[in-house]
C-alpha positions as CSV (number, residue, x, y, z in Angstrom):
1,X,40.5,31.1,17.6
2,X,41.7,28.6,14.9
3,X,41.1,25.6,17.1
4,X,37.7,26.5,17.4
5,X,37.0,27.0,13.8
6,X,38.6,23.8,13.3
7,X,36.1,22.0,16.0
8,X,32.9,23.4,14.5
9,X,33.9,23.0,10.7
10,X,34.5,19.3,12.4
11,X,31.2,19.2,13.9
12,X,29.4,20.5,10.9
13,X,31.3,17.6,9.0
14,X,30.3,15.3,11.1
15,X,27.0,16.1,10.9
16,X,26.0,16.0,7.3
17,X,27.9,12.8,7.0
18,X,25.6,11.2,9.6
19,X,22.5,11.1,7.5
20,X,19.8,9.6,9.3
21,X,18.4,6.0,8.2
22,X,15.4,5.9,10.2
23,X,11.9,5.6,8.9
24,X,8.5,6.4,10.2
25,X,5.0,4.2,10.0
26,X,1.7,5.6,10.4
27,X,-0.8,3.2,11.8
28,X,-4.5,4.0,10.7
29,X,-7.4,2.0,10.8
30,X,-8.9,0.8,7.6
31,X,-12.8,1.8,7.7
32,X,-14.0,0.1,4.7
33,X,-11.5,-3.7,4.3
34,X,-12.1,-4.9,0.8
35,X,-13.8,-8.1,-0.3
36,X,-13.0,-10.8,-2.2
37,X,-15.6,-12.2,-4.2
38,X,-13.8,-14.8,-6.7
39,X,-11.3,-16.9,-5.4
40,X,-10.5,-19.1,-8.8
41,X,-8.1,-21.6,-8.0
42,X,-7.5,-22.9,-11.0
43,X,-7.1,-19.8,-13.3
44,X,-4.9,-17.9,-10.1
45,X,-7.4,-15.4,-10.2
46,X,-9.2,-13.5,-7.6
47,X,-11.1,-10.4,-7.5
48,X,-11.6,-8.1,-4.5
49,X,-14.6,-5.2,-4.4
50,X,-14.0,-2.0,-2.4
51,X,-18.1,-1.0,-1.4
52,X,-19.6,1.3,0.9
53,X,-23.6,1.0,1.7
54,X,-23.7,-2.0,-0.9
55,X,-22.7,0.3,-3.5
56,X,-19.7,-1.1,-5.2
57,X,-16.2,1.8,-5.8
58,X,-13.6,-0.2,-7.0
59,X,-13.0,-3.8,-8.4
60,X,-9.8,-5.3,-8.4
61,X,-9.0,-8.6,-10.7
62,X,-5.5,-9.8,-9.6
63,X,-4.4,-12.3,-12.8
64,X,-1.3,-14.4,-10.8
65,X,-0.9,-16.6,-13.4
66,X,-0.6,-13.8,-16.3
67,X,0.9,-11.6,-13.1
68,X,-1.7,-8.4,-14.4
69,X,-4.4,-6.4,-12.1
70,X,-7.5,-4.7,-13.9
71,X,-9.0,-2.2,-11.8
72,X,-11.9,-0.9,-12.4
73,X,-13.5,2.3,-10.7
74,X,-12.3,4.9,-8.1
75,X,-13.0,5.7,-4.9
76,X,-14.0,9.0,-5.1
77,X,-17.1,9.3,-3.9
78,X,-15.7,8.1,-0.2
79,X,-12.4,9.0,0.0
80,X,-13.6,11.3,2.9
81,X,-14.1,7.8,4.7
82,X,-11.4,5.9,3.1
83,X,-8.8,8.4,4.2
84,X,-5.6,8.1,4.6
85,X,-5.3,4.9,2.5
86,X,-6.6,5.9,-1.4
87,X,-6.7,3.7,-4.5
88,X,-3.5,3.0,-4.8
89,X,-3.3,1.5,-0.9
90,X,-6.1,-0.7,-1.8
91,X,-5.1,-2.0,-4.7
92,X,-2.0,-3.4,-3.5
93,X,-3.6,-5.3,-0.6
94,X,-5.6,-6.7,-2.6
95,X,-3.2,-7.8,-4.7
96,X,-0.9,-9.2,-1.8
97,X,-4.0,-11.1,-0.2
98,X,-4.1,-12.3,-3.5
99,X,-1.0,-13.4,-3.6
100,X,-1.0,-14.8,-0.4
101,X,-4.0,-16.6,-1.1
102,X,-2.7,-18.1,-3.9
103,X,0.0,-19.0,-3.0
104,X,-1.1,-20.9,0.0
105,X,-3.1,-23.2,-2.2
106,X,-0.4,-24.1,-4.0
């Protein structure tokens, strides 16, 4: 009877000190990509618009040079189509194809 106490106090051990490092994606495909209206190579700027039936929801200016994003707006009024992804989502890819952009110029 002991040894089998022993085992499963063992097991349960064992099993809260094997904490599990995996991770999980979720792939979903972007309805509305945003645009990028000013590309200003000089300054490092550029600013990206998130619009819907040519009705603008969100403007991001990514600064590089000053390394500051304005945002201006919110995507309220189509976050039934922009689902999952929601202000925050966008604003960092802009600012990454920003970046990227940028960068690549250099």
């Amino acid at each position: 009877m002991f040894t089998k106490t022993k085992e499963f106090v063992r097991h349960i051990l064992l099993r809260l000190n094997n904490k599990s490092s995996k991770g999980y994606t979720s792939f979903a495909p972007l309805k509305i990509a945003p645009e990028y209206t000013n590309i200003d190579l000089e300054n490092k700027q550029v600013t990206g618009i998130v619009k819907h039936n040519d009705k603008i929801y969100l403007t991001v200016i990514v600064d590089i040079k000053l390394n500051k994003t304005l945002v201006k707006g919110s995507l309220r009024g189509i976050c039934h189509i922009t689902k999952p992804f929601n202000k925050g989502h966008y604003i960092a890819m802009i600012k990454s194809h920003a970046e990227m952009l940028l960068n690549k110029e250099d």
